[in-house]
N, C-alpha and C positions, 0 to 999 in steps of 0.2 A: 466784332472786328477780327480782322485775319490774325491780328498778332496776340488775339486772346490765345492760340495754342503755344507761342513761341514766345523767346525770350524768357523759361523756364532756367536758364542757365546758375539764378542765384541761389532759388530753392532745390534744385535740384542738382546733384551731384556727378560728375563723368562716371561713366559704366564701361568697360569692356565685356564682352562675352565673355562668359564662365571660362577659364584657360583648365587643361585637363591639369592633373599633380604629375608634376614633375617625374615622380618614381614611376606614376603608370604610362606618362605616353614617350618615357625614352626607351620603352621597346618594341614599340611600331612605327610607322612612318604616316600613319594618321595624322593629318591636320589638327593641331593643337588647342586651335579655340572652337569651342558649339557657337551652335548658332543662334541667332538672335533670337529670343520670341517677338511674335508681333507686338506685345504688349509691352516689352521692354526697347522694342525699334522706335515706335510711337512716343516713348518718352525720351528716348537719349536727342531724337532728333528737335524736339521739342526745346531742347536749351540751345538752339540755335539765335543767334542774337540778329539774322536777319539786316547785320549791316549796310549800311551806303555805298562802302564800300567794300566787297568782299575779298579779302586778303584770300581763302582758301582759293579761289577761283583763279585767280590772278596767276597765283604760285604752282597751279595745276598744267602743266604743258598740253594737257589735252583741252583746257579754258573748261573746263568741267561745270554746267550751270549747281554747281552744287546748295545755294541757300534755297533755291529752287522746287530739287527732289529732296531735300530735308524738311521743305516744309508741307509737302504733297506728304512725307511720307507721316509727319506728325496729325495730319486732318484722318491717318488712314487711308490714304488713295494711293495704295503699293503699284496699282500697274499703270497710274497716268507718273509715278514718281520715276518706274523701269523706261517708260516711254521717253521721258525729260531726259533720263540718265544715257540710254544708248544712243540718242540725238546727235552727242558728241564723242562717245567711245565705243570702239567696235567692241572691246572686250570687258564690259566692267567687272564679273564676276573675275575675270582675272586681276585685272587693277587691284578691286576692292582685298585680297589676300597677298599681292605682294609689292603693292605698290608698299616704296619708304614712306609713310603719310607722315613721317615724327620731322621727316626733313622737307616735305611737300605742303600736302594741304592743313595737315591739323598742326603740323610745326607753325605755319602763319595765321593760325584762327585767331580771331581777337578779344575771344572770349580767354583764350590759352593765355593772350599779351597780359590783359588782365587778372589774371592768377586765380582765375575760377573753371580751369581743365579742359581742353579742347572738347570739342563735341567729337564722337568717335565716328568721325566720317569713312572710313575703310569699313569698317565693322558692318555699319548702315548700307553703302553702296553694293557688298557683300550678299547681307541680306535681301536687297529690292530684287536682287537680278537673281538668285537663288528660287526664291519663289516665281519669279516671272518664269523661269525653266519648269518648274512646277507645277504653275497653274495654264501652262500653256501659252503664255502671253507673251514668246519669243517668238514672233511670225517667221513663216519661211522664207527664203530668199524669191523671190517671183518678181522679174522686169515685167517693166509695162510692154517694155518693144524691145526684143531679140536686136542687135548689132551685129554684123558680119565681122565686122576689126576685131583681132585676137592678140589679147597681151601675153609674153612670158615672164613667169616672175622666179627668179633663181634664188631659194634659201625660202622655206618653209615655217620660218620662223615669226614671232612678232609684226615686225615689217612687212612682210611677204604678206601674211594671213591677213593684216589689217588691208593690204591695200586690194587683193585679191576679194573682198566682202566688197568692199567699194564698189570695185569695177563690176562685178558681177549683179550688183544692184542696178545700177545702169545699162545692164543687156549684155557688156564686151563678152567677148569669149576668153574664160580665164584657163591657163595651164600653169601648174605650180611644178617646178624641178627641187627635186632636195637630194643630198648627198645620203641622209639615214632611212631608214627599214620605215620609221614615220612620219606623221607633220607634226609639227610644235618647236623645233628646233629646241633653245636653251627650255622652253616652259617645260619638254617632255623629256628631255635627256640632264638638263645642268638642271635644274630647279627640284629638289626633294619635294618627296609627296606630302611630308610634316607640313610644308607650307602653299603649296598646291597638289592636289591629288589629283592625279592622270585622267580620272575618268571626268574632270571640267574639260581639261584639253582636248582628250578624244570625243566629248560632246561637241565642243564647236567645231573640231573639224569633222565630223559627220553633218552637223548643219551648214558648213559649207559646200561637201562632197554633192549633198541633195540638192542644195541650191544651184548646182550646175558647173564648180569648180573642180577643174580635172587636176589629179596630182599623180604626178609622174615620180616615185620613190627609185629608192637606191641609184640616183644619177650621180656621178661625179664629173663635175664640169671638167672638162680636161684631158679625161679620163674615157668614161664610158659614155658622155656628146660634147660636141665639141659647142662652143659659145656662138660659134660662125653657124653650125646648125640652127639653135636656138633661135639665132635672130632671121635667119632664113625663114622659119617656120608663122613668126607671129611680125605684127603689123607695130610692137615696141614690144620695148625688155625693160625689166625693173631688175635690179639686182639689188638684193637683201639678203648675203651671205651671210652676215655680220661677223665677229673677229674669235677664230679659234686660235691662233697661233699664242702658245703657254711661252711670256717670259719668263727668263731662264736667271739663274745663280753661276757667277765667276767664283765658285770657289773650289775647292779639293771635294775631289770623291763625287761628284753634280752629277753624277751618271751610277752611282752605286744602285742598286739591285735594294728595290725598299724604299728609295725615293722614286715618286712617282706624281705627274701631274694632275692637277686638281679635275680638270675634266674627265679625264680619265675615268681617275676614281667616281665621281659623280655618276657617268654615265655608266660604268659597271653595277654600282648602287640602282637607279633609277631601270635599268635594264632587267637585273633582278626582280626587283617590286612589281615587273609590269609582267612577269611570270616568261623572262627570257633564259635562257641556258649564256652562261659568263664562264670560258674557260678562265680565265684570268680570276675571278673570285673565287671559283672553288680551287684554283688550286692555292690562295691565299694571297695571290700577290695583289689586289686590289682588295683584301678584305683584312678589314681591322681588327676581325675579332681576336681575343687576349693578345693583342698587341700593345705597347707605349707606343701612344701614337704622338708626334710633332706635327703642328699646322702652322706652314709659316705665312702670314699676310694676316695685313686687319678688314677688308673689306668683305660686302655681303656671299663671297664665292667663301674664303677662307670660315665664314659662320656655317654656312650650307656644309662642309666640311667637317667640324669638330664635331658638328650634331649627326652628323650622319653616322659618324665612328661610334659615337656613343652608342645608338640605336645597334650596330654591329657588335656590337658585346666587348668593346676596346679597354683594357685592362684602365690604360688612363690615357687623357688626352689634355694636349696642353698648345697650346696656341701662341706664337712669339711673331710678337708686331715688337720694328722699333722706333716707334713715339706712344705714347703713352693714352692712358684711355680716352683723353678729352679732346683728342689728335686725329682718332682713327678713324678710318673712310667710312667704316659699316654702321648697319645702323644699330643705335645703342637699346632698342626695343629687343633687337637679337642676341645681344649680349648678353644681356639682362636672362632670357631665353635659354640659353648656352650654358651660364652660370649654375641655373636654376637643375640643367641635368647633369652637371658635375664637370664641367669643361673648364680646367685653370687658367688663364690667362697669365702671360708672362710677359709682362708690358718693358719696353725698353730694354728690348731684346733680339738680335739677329745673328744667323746663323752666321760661326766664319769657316765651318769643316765637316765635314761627314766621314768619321771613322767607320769603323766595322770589322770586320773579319773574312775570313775564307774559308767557303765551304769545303768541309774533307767527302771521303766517301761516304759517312757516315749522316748522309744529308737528312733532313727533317722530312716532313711532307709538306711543309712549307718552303723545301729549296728544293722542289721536283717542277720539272717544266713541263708546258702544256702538252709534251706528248707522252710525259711519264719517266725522262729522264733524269739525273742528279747532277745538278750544276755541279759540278766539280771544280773548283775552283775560281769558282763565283765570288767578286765582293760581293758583302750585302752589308748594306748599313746597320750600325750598332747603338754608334749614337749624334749627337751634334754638340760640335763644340760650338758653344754659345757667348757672343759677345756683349757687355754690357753696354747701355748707350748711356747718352743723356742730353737732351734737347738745349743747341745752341740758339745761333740769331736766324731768324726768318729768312726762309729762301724767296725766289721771285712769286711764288705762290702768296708769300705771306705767315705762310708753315713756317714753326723755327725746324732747324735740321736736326738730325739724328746725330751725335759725334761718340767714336769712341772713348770709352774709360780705360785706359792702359789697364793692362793688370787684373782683372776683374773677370777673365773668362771662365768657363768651364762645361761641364762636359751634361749632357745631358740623357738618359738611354734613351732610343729612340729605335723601334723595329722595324714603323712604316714612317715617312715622312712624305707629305703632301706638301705640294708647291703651288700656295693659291694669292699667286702673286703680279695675276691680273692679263691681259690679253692683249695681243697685237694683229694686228694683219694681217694676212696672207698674200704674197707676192701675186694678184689675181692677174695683172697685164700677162708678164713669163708662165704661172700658170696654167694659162686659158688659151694663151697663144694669142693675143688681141693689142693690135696696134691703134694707137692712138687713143685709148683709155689713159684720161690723166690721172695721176695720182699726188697726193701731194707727198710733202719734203718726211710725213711720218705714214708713209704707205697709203694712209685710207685711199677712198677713190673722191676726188674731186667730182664734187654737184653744186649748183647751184644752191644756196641756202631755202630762196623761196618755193621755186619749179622743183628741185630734184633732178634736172637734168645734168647727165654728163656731158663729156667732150665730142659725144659722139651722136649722132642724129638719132630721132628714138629712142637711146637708151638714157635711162634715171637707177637713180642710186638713193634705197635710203638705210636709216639705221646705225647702226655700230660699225659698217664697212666704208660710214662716210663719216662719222661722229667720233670713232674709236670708239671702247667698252663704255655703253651708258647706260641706260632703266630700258626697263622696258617700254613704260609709258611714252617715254621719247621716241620709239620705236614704232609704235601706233601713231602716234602723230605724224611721225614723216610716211610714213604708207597709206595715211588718210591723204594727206597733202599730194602724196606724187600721184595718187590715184584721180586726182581732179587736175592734175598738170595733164597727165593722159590723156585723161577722153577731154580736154581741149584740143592739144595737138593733133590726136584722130580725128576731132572732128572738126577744125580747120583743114587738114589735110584731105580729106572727104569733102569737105566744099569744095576745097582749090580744081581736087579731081573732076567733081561738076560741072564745073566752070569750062 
């Protein structure tokens, strides 16, 4: 019977991949867990309980047939399990390493509900599509029938890439505009290589490039073409920006020399590893090394952060979120992570000040500017005055709120501070110069929730520039979705032209 391989869940125990020690992999940016063997993929997948109902699948925004390729992969059939798996996600080997699976699919497994340990479906889905790259069993992109319609898709990112794979399967003619030097947006620039390593991203986008997807780099909408070109040139537009703009702190000193934004820093980090020249790191001001570092924010941007400093040789690093561990956005796998490479957490905590000093002539090499000169008279942050909280009654969220404790503050040293306190919009109407793009009452751009269409004929919207800051996975799904809203409207619009 099929289910002689499965339903192993009681005798047999949850595994994660061997995780590297702590002391060795916080000084590279090497991906942290190894890889499966086949012979331990084959068993983890094996405790899969093959339910009626599958909670993992359900709670998967990409509807992931996962009891599926968990059980293709426990018979050992790795490349009909890769086939099941990319059926429904363009990127699983990316999924499989940063998808939150503690808050997605193995948070609702119901072997997990049970108290006998999720089965490690990130791990597995990881695995399938790793060797599918391996053994060659990620076909190339090849339409049956070439299409003359050509879509532009603006932002290089998640959204963009997943919907662009789509389209291109289909025949359309894809062009991809991106504002940076590469494609991947957050996977290659915000996301550390500890947890995705650049050379997965720059594989799929070379298997896109070959597939017949053009990308047009270093564009800035706005800037260097205009949005009115853009749509001039192709037959619809996708836009998949998704949200850079860094909120910001009302408090004293929020501009001192030393505070600086999370992307930033990320992207200086992530720029280095991929063998770029960073004035800003080497002259220090993006790099943590023997610095006290402060990271203010609890979500997955603010973890990518403490761990990155660490890996930089950061004296100490200390993290203030104010609600408390069982409160906070990110996920607790990474924390765990964080901990584990010497990262404090300073729970029920937020900043109310940034002190510091003034540079004399006597500057460091750490207060010399990128053309070799001495801030003279520079602030630069020293340290944060730190507020203590303590969780009142539930906001409309449901959250109890943050209140202050009179009395209770102080001071903390602090050399670099990072602001990773989550993202907003970009003004794209006024910045692109484009009338009658709606947006709604918190900037994103208004789309349809099922089509992705905007206010405007032809063009669609998906991602975090219509969602605000979400997963990625959400990302791939709405660029799956708008990509078949597409080549409907093309191709109703191509009959109607028939006609």
């Amino acid at each position: 019977m099929a289910t002689q391989k499965m339903l192993k869940f009681v005798t047999i125990g949850r595994e994660m991949p061997e995780k590297r020690d702590a002391a060795d992999r916080s000084h590279d940016f090497h991906e942290i867990y190894r890889e499966f063997a086949e012979a331990k993929a084959t068993e983890q997948a094996s405790r899969c309980s093959q339910c009626g109902v599958p909670y993992c699948q359900s709670h998967c925004p990409l509807h992931n047939n996962i009891p599926d390729w968990l059980h293709l992969t426990a018979e050992g059939r790795t490349e009909e399990a890769y086939l099941r798996s990319q059926e429904t996600n363009t990127f699983p080997e990316i999924c499989g390493r940063i998808c939150p699976q503690d808050r997605l699919c193995e948070g609702n497994c119901v072997i997990e509900q049970s108290g006998h340990g999720t089965v490690t479906i990130g791990a597995i889905e990881k695995y399938i599509t790793d060797t599918a790259w391996e053994q060659g069993w990620v076909r190339a992109i090849a339409p049956s029938v070439e299409r003359a319609e050509s879509i532009g898709i603006i932002g290089a990112g998640p959204g963009g890439l997943a919907a662009a794979d789509r389209l291109r399967r289909m025949g359309f003619q894809v062009t991809v505009y991106d504002r940076h030097d590469r494609a991947g947006g957050l996977l290659i620039y915000g996301i550390p290589g500890f947890k995705l390593e650049k050379d997965v991203v720059e594989r799929r986008n070379a298997h896109l490039a070959q597939g017949g997807v053009e990308f047009v780099l270093n564009q800035n909408v706005g800037e260097d073409i205009s949005f009115d070109a853009i749509r001039g040139r192709h037959d619809a537009v996708l836009i998949a920006t998704g949200v850079y703009k860094t909120r910001d702190l009302d408090i004293d000193n929020a501009d001192a020399r030393g505070v600086v934004r999370a992307l930033d820093y990320l992207t200086a980090s992530n720029k280095v590893d991929l063998g770029d020249e960073v004035p800003d790191f080497e002259d220090g001001e993006l790099n943590a090394q023997g610095k006290n570092v402060v990271v203010i924010g609890g979500g997955d941007t603010a973890m990518d952060c403490v761990r990155t400093a660490i890996r930089q040789g950061a004296t100490s690093v200390k993290c203030l979120y104010r609600r408390d561990r069982a409160n906070m956005p990110g996920s607790q796998r990474e924390v765990q992570n964080a901990e584990e490479e010497g990262v404090e957490f300073v729970w029920l905590s937020a900043p109310g000040a940034f002190a510091g000093h003034v540079t004399g002539e006597a500057a460091t090499a750490q207060e010399i500017d990128v053309d070799g000169d001495p801030r003279v008279g520079d602030p630069r942050v020293g340290s944060v005055r730190v507020h203590k909280m303590r969780l009142g009654a539930p906001d409309v969220s449901g959250r109890r709120s943050p209140e202050l404790i009179e009395g209770a503050d102080y001071d903390e040293p602090a050399d670099l501070v990072i602001k990773a306190l989550g993202f907003e919009p970009e003004e794209i109407p006024r910045l692109w110069g484009v009338d009658g793009l709606e947006v709604t009452r918190w900037g994103t751009i208004k789309a349809d929730f099922q089509t992705h269409a905007t206010s405007l004929p032809g063009v669609y919207a998906v991602g975090d520039i219509v969602r605000g800051a979400s997963l990625v996975v959400w990302a791939i799904r709405d660029g799956r979705e708008a990509a078949d809203s597409i080549a409907e409207y093309l191709t109703n619009a191509s009959r109607i032209a028939a006609e």
